[in-house]
PDB file of N, H, CA, C and O in Angstrom:
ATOM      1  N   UNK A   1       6.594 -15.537  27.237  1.00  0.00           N
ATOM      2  CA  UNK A   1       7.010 -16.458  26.191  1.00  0.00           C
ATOM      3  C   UNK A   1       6.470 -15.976  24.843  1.00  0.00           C
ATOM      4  O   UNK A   1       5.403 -15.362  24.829  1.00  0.00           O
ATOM      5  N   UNK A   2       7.157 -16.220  23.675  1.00  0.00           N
ATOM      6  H   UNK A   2       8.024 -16.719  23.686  1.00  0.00           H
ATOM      7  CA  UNK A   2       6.901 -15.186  22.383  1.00  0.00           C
ATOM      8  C   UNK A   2       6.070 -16.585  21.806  1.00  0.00           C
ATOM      9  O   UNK A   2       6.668 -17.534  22.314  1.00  0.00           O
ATOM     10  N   UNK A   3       5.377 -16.903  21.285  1.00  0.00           N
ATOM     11  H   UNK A   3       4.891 -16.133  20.873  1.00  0.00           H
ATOM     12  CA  UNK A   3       4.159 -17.681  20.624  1.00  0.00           C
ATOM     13  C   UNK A   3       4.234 -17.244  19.534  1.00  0.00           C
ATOM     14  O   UNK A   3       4.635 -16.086  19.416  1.00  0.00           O
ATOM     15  N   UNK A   4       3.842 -18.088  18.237  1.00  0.00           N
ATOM     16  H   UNK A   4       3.517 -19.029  18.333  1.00  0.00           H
ATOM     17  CA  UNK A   4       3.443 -18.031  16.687  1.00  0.00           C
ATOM     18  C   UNK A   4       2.631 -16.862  16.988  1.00  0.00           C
ATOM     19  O   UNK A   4       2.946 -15.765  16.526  1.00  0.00           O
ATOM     20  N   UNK A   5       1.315 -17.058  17.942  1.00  0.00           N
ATOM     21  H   UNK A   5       1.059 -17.948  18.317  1.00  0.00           H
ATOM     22  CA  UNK A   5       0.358 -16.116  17.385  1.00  0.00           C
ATOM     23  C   UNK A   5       0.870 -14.686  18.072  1.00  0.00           C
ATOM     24  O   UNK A   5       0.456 -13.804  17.319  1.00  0.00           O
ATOM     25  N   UNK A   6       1.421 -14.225  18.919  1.00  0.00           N
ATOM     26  H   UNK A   6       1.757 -14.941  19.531  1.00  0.00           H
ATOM     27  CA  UNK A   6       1.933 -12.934  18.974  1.00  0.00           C
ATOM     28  C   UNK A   6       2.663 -12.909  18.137  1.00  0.00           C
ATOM     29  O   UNK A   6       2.183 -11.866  17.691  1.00  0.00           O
ATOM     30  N   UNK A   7       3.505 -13.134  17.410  1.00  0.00           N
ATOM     31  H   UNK A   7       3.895 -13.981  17.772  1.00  0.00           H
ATOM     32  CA  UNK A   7       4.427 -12.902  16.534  1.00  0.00           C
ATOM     33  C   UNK A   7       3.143 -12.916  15.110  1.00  0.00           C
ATOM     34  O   UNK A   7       3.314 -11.911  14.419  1.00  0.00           O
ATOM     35  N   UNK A   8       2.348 -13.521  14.753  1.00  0.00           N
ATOM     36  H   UNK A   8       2.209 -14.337  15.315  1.00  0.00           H
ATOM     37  CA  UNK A   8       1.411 -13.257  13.987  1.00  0.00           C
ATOM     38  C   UNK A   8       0.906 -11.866  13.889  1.00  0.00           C
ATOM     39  O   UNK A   8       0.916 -11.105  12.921  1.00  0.00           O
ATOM     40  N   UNK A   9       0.367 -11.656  15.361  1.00  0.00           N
ATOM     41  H   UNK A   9       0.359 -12.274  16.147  1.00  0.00           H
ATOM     42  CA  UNK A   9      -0.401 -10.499  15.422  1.00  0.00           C
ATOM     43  C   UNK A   9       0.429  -9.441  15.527  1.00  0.00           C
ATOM     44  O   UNK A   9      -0.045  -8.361  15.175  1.00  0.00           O
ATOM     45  N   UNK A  10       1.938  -9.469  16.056  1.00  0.00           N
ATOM     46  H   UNK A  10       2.323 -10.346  16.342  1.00  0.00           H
ATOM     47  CA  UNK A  10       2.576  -8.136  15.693  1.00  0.00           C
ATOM     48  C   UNK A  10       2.619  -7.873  14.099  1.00  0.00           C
ATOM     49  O   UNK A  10       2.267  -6.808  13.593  1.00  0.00           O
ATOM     50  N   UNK A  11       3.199  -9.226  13.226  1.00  0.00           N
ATOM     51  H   UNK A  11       3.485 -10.091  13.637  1.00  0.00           H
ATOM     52  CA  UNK A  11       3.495  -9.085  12.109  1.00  0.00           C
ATOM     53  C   UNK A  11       1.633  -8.124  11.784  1.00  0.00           C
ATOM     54  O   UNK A  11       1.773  -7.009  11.282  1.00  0.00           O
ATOM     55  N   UNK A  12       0.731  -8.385  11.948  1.00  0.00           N
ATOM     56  H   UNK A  12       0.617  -9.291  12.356  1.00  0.00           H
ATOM     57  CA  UNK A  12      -0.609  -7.836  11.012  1.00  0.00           C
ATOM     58  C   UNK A  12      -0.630  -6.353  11.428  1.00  0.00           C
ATOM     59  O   UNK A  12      -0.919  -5.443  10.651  1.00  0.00           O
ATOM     60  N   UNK A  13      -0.268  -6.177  12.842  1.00  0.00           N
ATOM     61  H   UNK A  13      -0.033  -6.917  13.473  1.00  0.00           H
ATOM     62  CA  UNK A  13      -0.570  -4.783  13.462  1.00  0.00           C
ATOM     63  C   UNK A  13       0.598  -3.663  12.033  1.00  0.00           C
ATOM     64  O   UNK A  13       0.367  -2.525  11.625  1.00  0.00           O
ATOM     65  N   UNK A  14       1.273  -4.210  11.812  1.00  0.00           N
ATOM     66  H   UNK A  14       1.461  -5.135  12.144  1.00  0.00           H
ATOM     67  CA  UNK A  14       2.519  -3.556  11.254  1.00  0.00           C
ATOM     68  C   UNK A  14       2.433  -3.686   9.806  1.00  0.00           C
ATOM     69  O   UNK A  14       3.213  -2.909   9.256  1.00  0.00           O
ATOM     70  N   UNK A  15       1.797  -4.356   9.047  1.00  0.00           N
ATOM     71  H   UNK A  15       1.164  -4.987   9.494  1.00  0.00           H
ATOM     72  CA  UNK A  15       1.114  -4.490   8.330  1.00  0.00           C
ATOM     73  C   UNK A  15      -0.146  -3.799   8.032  1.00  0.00           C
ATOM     74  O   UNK A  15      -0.487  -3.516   6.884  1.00  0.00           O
ATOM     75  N   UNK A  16      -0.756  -3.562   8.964  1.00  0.00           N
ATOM     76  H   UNK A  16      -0.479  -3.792   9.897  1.00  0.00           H
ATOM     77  CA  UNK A  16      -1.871  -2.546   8.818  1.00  0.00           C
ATOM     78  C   UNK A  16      -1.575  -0.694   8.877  1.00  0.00           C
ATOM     79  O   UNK A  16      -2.115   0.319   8.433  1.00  0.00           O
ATOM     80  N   UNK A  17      -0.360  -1.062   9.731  1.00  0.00           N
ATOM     81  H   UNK A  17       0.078  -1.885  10.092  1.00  0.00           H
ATOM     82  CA  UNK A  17       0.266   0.634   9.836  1.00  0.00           C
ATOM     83  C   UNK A  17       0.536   1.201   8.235  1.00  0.00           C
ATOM     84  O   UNK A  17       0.462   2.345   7.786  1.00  0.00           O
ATOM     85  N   UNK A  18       0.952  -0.368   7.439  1.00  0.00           N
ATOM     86  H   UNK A  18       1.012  -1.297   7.804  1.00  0.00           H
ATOM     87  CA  UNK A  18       1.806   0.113   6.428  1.00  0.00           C
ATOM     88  C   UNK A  18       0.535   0.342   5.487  1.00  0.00           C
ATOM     89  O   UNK A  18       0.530   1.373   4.814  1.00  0.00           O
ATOM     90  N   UNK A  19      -0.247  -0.300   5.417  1.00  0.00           N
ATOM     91  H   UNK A  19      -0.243  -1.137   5.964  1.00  0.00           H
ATOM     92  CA  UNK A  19      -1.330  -0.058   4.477  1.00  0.00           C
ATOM     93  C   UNK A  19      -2.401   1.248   4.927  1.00  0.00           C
ATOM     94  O   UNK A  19      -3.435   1.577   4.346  1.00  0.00           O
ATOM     95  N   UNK A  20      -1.913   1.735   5.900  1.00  0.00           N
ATOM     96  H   UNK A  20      -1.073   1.468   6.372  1.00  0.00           H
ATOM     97  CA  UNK A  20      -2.595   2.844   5.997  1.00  0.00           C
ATOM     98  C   UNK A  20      -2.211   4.183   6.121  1.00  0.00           C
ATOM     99  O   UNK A  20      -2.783   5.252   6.340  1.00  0.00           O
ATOM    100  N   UNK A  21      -0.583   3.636   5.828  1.00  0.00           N
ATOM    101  H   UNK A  21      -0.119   2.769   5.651  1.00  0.00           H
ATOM    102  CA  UNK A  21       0.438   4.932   5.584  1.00  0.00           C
ATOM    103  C   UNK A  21       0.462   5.127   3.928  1.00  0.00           C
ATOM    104  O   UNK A  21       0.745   6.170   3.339  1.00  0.00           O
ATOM    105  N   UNK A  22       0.116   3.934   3.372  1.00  0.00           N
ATOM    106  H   UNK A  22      -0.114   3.087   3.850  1.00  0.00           H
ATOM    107  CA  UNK A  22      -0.081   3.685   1.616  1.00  0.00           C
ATOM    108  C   UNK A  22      -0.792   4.169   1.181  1.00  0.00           C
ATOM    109  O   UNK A  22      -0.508   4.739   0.127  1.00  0.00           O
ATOM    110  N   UNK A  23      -2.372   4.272   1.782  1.00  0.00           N
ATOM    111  H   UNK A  23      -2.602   3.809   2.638  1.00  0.00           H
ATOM    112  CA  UNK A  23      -3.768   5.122   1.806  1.00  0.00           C
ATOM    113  C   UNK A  23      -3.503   6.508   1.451  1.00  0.00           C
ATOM    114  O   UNK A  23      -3.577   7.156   0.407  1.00  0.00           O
ATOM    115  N   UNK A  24      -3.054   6.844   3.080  1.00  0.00           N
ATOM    116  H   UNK A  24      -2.994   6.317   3.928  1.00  0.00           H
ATOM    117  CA  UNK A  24      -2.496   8.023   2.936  1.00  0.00           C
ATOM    118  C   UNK A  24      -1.701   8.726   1.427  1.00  0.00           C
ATOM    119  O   UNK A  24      -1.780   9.864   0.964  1.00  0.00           O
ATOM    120  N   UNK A  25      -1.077   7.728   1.031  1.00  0.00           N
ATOM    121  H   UNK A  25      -1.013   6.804   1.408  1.00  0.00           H
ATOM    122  CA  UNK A  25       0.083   8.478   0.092  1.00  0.00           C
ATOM    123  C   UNK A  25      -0.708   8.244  -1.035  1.00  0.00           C
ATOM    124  O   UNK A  25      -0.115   8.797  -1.962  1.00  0.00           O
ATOM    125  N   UNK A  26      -1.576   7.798  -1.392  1.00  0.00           N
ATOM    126  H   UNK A  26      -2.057   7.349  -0.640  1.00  0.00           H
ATOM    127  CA  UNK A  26      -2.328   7.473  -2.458  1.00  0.00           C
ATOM    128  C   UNK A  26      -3.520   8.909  -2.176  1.00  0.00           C
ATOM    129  O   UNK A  26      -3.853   9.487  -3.210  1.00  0.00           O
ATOM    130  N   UNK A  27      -3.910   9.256  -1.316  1.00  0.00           N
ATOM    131  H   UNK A  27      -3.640   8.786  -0.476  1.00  0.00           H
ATOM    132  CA  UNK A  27      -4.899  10.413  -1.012  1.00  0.00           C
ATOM    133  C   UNK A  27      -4.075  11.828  -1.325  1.00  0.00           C
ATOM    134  O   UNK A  27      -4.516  12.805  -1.930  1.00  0.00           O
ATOM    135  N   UNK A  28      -2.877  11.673  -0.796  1.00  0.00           N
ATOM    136  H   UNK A  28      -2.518  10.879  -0.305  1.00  0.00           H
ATOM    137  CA  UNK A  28      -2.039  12.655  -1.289  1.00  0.00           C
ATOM    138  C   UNK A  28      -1.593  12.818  -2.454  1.00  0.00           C
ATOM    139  O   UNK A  28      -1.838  13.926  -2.931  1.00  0.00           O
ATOM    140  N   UNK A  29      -0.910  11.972  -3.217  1.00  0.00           N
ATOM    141  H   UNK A  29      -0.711  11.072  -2.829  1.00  0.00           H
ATOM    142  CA  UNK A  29      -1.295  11.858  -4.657  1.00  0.00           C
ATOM    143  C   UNK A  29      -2.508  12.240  -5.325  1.00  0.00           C
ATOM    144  O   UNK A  29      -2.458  12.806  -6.417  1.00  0.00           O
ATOM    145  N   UNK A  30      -3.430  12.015  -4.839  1.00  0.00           N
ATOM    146  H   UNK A  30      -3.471  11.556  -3.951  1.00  0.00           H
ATOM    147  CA  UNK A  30      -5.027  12.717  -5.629  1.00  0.00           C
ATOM    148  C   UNK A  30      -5.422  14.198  -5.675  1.00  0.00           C
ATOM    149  O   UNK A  30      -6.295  14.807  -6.292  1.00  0.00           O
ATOM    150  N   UNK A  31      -4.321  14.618  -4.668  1.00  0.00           N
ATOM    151  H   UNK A  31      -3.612  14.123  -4.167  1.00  0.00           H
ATOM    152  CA  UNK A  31      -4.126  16.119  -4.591  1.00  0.00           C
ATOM    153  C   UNK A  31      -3.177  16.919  -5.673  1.00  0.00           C
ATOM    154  O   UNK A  31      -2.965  18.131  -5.671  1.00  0.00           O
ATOM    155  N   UNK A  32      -2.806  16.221  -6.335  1.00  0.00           N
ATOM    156  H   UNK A  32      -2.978  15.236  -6.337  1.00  0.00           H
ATOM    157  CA  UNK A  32      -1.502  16.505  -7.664  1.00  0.00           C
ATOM    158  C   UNK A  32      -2.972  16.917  -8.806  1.00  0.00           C
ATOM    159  O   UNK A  32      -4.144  16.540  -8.774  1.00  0.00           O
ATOM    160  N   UNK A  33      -2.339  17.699  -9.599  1.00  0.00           N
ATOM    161  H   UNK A  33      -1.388  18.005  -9.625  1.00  0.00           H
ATOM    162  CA  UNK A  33      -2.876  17.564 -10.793  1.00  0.00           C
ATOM    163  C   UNK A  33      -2.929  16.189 -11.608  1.00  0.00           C
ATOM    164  O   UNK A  33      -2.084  15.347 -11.304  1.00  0.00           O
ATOM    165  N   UNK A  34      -3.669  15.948 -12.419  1.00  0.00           N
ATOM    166  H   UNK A  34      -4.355  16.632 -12.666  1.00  0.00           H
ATOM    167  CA  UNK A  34      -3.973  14.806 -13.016  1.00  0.00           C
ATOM    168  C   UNK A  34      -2.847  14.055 -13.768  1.00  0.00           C
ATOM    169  O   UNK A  34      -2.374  14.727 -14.684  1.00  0.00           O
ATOM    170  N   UNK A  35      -2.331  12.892 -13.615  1.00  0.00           N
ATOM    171  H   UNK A  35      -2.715  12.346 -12.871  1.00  0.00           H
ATOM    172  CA  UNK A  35      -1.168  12.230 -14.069  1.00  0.00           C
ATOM    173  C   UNK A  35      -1.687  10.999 -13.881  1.00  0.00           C
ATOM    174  O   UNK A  35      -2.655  10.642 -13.210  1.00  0.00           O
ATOM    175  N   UNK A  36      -0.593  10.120 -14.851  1.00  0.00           N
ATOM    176  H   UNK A  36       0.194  10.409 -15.396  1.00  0.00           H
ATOM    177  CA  UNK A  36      -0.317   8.412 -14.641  1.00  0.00           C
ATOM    178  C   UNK A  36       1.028   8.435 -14.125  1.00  0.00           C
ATOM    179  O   UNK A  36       2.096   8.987 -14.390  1.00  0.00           O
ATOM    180  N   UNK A  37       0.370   7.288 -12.944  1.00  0.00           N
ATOM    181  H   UNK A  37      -0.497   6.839 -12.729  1.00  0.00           H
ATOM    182  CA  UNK A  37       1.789   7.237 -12.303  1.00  0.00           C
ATOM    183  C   UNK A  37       1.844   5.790 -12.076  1.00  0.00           C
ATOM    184  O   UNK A  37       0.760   5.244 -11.875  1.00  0.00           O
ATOM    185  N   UNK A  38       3.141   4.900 -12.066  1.00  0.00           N
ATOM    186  H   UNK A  38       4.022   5.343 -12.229  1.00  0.00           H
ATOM    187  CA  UNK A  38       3.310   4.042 -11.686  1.00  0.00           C
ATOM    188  C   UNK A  38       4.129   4.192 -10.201  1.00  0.00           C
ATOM    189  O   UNK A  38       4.976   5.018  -9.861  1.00  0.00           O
ATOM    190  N   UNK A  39       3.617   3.223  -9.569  1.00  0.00           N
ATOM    191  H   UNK A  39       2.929   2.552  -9.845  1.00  0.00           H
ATOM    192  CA  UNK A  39       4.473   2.784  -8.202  1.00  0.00           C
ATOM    193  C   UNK A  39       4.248   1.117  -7.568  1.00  0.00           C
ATOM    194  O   UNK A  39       3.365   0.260  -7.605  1.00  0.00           O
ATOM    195  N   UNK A  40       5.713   1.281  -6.951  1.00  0.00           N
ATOM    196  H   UNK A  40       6.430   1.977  -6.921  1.00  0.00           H
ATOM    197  CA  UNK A  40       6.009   0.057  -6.749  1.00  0.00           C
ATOM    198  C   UNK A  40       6.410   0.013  -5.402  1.00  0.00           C
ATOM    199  O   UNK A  40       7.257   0.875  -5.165  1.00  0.00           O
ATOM    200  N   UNK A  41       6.112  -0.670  -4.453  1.00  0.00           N
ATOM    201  H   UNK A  41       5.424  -1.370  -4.645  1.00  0.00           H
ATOM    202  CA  UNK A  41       6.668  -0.646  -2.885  1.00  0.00           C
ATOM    203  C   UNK A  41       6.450  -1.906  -2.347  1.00  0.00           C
ATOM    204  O   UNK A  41       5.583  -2.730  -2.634  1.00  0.00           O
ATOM    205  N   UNK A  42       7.288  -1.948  -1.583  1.00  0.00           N
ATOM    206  H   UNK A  42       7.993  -1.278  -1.350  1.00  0.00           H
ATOM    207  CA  UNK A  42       7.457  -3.364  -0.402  1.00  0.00           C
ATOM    208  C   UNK A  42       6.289  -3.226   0.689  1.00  0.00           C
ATOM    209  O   UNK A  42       5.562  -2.251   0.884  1.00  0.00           O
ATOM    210  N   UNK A  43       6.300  -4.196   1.207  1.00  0.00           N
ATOM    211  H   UNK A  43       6.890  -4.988   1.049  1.00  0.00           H
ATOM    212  CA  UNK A  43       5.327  -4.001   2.417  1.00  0.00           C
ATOM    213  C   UNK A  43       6.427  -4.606   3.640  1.00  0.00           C
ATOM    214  O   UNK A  43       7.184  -5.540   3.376  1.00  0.00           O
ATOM    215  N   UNK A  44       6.409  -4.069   4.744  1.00  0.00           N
ATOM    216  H   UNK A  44       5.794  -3.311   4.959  1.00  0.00           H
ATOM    217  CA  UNK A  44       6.892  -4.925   6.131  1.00  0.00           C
ATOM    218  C   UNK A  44       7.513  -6.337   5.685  1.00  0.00           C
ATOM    219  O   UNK A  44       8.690  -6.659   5.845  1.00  0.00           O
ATOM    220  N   UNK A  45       6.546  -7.092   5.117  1.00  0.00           N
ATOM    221  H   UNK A  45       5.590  -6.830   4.987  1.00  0.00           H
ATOM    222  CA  UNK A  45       6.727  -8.506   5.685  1.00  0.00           C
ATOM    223  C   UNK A  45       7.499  -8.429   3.669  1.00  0.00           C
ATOM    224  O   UNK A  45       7.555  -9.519   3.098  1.00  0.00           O
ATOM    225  N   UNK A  46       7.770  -7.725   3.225  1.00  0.00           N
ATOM    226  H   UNK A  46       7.725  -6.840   3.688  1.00  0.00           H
ATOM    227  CA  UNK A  46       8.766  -7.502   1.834  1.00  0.00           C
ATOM    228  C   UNK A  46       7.821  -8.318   0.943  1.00  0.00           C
ATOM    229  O   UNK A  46       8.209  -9.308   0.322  1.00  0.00           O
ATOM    230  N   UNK A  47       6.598  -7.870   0.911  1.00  0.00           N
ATOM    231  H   UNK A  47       6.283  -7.066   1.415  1.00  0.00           H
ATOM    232  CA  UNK A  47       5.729  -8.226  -0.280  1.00  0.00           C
ATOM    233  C   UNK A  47       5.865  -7.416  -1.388  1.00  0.00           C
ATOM    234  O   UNK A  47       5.951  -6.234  -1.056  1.00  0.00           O
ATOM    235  N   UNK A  48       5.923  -7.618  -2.701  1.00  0.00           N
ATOM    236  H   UNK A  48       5.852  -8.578  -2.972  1.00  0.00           H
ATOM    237  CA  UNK A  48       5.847  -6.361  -3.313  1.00  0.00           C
ATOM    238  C   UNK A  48       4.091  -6.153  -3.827  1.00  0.00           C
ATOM    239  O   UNK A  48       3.287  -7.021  -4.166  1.00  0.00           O
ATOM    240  N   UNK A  49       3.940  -4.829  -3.729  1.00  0.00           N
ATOM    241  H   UNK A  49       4.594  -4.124  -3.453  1.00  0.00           H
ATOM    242  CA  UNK A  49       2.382  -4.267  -4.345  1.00  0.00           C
ATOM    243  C   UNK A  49       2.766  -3.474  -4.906  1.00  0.00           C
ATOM    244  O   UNK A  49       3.382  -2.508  -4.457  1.00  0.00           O
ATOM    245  N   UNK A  50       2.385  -3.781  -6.481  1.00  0.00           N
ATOM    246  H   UNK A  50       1.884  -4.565  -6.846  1.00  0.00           H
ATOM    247  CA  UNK A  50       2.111  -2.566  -7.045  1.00  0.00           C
ATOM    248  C   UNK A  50       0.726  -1.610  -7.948  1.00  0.00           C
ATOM    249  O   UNK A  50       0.044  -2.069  -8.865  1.00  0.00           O
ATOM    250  N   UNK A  51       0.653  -0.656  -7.537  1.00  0.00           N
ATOM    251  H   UNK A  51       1.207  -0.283  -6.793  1.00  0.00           H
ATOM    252  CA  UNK A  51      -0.251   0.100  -8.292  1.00  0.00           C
ATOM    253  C   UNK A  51       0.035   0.668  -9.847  1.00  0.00           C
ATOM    254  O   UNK A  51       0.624   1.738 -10.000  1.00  0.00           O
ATOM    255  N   UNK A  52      -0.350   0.003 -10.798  1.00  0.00           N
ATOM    256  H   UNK A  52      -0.829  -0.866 -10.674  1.00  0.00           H
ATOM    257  CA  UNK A  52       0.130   0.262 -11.810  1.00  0.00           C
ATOM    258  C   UNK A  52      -0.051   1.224 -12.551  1.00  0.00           C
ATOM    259  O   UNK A  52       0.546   1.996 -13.301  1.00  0.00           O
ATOM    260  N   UNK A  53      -1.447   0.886 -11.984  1.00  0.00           N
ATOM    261  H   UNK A  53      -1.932   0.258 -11.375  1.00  0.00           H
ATOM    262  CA  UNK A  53      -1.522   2.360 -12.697  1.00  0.00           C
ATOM    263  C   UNK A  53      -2.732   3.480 -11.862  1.00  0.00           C
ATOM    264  O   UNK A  53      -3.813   3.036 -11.475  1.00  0.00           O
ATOM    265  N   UNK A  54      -2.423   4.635 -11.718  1.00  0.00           N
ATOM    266  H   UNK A  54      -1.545   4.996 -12.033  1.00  0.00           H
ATOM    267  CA  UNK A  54      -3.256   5.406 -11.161  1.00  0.00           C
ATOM    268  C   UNK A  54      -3.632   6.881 -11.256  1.00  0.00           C
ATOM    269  O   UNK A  54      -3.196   8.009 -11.027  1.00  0.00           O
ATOM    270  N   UNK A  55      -4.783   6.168 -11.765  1.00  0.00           N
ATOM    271  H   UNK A  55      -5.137   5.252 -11.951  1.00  0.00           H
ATOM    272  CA  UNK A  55      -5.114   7.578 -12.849  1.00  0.00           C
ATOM    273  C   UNK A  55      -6.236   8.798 -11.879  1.00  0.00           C
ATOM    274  O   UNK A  55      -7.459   8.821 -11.742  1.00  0.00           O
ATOM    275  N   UNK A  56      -5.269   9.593 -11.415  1.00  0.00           N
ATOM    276  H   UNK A  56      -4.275   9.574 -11.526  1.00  0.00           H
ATOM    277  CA  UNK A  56      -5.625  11.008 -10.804  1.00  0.00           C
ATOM    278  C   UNK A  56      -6.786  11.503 -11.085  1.00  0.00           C
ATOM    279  O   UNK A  56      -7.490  11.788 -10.116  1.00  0.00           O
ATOM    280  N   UNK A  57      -7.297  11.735 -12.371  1.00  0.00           N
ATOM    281  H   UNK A  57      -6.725  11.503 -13.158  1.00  0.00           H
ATOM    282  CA  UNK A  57      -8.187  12.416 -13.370  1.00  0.00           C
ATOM    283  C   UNK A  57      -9.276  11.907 -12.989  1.00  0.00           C
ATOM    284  O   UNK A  57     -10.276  12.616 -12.872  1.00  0.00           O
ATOM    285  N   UNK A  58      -9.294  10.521 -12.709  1.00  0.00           N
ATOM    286  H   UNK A  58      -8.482   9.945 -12.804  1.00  0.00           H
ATOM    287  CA  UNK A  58     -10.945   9.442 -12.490  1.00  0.00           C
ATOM    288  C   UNK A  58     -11.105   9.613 -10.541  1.00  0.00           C
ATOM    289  O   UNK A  58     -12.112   9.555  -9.836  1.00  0.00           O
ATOM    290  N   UNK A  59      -9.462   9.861 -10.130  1.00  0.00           N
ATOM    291  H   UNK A  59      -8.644   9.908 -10.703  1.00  0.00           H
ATOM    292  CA  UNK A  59      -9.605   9.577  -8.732  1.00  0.00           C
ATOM    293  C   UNK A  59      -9.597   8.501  -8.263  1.00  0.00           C
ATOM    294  O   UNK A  59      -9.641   8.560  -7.034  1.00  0.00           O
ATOM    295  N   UNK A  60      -9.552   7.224  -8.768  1.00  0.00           N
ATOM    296  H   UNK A  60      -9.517   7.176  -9.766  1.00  0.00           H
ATOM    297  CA  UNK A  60      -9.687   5.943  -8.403  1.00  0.00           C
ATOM    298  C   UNK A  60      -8.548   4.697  -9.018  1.00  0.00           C
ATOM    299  O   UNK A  60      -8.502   3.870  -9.929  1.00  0.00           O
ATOM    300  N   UNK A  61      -7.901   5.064  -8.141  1.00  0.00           N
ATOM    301  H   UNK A  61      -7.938   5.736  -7.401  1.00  0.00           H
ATOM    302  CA  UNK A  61      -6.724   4.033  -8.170  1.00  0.00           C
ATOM    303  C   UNK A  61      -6.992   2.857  -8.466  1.00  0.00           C
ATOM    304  O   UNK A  61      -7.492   2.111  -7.624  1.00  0.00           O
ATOM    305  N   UNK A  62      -6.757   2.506  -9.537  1.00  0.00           N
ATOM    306  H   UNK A  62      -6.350   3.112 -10.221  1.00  0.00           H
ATOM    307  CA  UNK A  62      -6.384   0.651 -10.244  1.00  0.00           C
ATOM    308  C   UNK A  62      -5.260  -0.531  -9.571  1.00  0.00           C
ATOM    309  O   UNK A  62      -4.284  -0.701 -10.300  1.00  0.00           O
ATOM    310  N   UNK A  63      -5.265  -1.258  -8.453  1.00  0.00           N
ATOM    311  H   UNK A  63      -6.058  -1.121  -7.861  1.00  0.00           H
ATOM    312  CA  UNK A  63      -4.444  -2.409  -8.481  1.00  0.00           C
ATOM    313  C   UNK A  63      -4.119  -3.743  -9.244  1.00  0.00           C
ATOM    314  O   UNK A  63      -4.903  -4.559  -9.730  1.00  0.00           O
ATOM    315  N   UNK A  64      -2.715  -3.740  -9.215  1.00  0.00           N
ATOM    316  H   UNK A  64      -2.078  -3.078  -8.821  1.00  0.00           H
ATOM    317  CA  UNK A  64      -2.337  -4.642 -10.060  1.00  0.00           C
ATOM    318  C   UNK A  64      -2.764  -6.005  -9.480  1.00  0.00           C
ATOM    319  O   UNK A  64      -3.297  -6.964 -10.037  1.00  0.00           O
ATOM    320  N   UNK A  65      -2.371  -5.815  -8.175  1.00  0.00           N
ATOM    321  H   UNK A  65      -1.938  -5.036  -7.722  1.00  0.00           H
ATOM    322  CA  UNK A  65      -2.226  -7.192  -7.366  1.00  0.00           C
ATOM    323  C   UNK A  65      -0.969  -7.114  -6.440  1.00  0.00           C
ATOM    324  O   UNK A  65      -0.301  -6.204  -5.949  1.00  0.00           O
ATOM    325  N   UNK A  66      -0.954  -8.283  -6.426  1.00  0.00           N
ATOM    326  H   UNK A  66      -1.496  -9.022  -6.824  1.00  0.00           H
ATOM    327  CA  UNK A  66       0.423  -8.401  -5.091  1.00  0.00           C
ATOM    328  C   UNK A  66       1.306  -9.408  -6.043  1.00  0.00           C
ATOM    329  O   UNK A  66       0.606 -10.027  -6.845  1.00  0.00           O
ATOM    330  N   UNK A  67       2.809  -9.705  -6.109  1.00  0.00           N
ATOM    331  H   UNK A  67       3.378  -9.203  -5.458  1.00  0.00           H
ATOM    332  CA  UNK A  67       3.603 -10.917  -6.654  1.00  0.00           C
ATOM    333  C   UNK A  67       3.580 -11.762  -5.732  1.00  0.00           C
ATOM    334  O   UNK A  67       4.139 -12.849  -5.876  1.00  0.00           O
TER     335      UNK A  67
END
């Protein structure tokens, strides 16, 4: 029987894939020469996050927040 909370906990498992496929692309990005970059992406559950700004040069990515 499918329950709120399995359906919870798939939704987080998949959610966590995505934020750690985001990591990733943010670590890979730090491998570029130094730039401002904006980006904007959905998450699974169609949240938007964006990083507004992320400045290569310092290495340390700035979040905006979530809408």
């Amino acid at each position: 029987m499918i329950t709120r909370e399995l359906v919870k906990s798939e939704i987080d498992l998949v959610e966590e894939r995505y934020l750690e496929t985001l990591r990733n692309i943010i670590q890979q990005f730090q491998q570029l020469p130094a730039a401002m970059l904006s980006v904007s992406v959905r998450s699974p559950t169609n949240q938007a996050h964006h990083l507004e700004r992320l400045d290569l040069a310092s290495r340390s990515p700035t979040y905006a927040g979530s809408d």
